[in-house]
N, C-alpha and C positions, 0 to 999 in steps of 0.2 A: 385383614388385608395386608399383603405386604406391600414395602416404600420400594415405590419407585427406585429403580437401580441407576447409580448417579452417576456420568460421562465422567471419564478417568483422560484419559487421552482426548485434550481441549486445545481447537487448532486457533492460533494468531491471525492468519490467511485463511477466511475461510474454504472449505472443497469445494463449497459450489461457485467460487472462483479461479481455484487452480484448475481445475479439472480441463479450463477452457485450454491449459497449455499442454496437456497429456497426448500424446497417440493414442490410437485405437488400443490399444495393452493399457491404457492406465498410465505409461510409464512417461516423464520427463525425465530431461539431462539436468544433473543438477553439479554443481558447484559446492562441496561442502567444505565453509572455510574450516573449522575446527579440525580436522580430518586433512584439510590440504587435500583433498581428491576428489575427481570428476568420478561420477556416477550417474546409472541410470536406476532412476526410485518410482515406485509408485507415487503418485501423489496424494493420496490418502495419508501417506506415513511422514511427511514433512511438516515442516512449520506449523509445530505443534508441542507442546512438552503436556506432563501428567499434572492433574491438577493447577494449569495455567492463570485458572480466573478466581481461585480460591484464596482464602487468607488464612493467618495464620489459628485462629479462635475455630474456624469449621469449613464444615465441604459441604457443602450444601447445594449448587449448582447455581447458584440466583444470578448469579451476571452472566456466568456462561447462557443462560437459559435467555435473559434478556438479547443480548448477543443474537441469540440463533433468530428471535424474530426480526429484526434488523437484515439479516442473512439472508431468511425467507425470499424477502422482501426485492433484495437487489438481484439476487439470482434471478426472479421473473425478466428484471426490466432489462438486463446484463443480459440476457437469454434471448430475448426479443429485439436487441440492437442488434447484436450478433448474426442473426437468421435474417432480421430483414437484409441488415447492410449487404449480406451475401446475394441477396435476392437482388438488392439494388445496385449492387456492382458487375454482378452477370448481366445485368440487363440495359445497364449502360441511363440508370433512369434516377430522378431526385425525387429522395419523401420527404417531404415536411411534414411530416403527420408521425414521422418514426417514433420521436419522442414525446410524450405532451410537457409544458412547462412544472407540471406541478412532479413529474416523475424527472426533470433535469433537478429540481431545487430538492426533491427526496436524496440522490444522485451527490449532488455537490455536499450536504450533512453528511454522506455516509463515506466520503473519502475523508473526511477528518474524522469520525470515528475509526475509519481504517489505521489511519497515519496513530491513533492516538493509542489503540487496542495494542500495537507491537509491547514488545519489552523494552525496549528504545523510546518509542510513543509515550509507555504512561511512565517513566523517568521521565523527561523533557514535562511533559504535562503538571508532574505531581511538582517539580522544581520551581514550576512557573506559577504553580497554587502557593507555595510555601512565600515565596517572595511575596508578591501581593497581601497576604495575611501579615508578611512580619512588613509589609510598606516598603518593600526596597525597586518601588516601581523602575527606579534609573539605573538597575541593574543594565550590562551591556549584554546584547542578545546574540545566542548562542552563532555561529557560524560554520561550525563542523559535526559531522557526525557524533554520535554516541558509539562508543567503541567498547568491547567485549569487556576491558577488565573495569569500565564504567558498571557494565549490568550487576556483576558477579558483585563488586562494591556497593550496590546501589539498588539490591535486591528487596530491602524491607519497605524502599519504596514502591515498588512493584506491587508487594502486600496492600501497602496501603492504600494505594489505588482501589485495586480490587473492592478493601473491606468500603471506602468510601462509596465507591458504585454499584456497593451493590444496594443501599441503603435506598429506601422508597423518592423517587423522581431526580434522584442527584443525576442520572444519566439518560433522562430527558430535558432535564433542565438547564444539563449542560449543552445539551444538539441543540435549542432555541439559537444559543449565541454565535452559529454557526448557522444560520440564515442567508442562502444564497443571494449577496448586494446585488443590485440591479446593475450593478459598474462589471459583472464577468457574463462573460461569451460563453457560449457551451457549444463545443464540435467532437464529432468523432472524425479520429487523425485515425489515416489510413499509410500504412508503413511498406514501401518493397520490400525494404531488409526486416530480418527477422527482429523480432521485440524481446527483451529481457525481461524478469522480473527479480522477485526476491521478496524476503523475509516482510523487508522494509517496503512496500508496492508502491506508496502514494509519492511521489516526488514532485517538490515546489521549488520554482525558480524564481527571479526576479521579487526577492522578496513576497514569494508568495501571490503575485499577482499573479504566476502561471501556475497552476494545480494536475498534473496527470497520474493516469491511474492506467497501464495497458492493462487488459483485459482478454487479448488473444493473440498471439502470435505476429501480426501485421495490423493491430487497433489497439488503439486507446480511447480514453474519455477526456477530456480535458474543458479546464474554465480557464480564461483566459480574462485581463483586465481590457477593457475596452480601449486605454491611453496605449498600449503595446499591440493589440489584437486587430488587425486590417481585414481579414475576411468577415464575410454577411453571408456564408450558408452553414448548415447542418454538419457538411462533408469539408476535410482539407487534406491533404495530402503529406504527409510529411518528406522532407527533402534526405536524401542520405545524410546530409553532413548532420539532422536533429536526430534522426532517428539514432545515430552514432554515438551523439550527446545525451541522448536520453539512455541509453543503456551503459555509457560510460557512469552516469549520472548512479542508473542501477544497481551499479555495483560499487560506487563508493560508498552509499549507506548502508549496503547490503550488513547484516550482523552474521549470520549463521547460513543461507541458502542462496546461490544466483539460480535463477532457473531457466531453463532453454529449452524449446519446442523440438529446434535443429541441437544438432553437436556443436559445441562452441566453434570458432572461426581462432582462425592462428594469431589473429588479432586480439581478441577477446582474451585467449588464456594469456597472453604477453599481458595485459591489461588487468587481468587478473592476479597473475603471481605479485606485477609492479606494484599494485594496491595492499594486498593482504600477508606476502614474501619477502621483499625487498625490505633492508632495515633501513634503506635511503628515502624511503618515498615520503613525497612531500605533496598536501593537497595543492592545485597551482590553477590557473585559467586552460580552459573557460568555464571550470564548473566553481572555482573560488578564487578571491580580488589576490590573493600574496599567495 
């Protein structure tokens, strides 16, 4: 019998959530910082490198492979907000039945698997395992992005991530501790303006009590803390000036891809070159205190 032929090209983002940003071609606009240049790519061919989930001893697929059922998974429920939401906004009507609670609390574990799977993610993760093991609990906690010559520097921790996850229940053991509190809200934010993504998807605010994840163009997912969270339905609405914040937000973590449904806006590339071009730029409010 021959072995199974092992995925080479292993994506951070998984396809069956970009896809929801594609046109009819496949294609989104994409933002490549590396490159400094706008494009339009398929989305099959981003946010992805060779061998992504591998270590350095073997290729073997085991976390990639765990991965993909995680994947499976959010794709159905990602797929069935999607279709309904449209059904319920043509029609001008409320589900409460869209989501059940047990697929919001699948839902809120798998955006911190999301957040944690980038190259940024299992750096930040693996620093914050290293601390606790050597006890430097009162370490002060990170505030800014992970930035490109961090990864390049900080690559065998990436390794190390991998070869630890991929090891039998390290990466279910770790999603337990990431049990949706009964203190967060779960709405799908509904956007006029167009939504951004990138490399980096999962974006948390206010310390973490706000968690979003867009997932299409004019939607996102989001948990919110119940002490900042004032609405009591399913549906909200996001206002220009968040939806603005949120894709500003986008594109400061962004590492390697912004990605757009639409062509970016004369706004967004200004916003963009000030971010990743300008040797002046300074992170500043309202997305950071200084």
């Amino acid at each position: 019998m021959k072995n199974k032929q092992l995925t080479k090209k292993q994506h951070y983002y998984p396809r069956c959530l970009l896809k929801h940003f594609a046109d009819e071609q496949g294609l989104v606009n994409v933002y490549v910082r590396q490159a400094n240049k706008l494009l339009k790519l398929n989305y099959e061919n981003i946010c992805a490198s060779n061998y992504s989930y591998e270590s350095d001893d073997t290729i073997d697929n085991i976390l990639e492979n765990k991965l993909s059922r995680y994947e499976a998974k959010v794709s159905v429920i990602i797929g069935n907000i999607l279709s309904r939401t449209e059904h319920i906004l043509k029609n001008f009507t409320e589900d409460t039945s869209i989501i059940t609670e047990e697929q919001q609390s699948f839902l809120y574990k798998y955006m911190w698997l999301q957040y944690m799977r980038t190259d940024a993610g299992r750096i930040i993760f693996m620093m914050s395992y290293e601390n606790i093991c050597l006890h430097k609990l009162k370490n002060k906690p990170r505030f800014f992005p992970i930035e490109l010559d961090e990864i390049k520097d900080n690559n065998q921790r990436i390794k190390t991530f991998n070869k630890l996850f991929k090891q039998d229940g390290v990466l279910e053991n770790v999603l337990k501790l990431f049990e949706r509190p009964d203190t967060m809200n779960f709405h799908i934010a509904i956007s006029e303006e167009n939504l951004l993504t990138s490399d980096n998807p999962v974006i948390g605010t206010n310390e973490w009590k706000h968690i979003i994840l867009p997932i299409a163009p004019h939607i996102c997912i989001e948990f919110i803390n119940k002490s900042i969270d004032k609405a009591n339905t399913n549906f909200v609405m996001l206002a220009k000036m968040h939806s603005d914040y949120l894709n500003k937000a986008t594109i400061n973590t962004a590492n390697y891809f912004v990605l757009s449904n639409e062509e970016f806006t004369f706004s967004q590339n200004n916003y963009l070159y000030s971010r990743f071009k300008n040797p002046s730029w300074k992170f500043s409010k309202p997305h950071f205190n200084s």
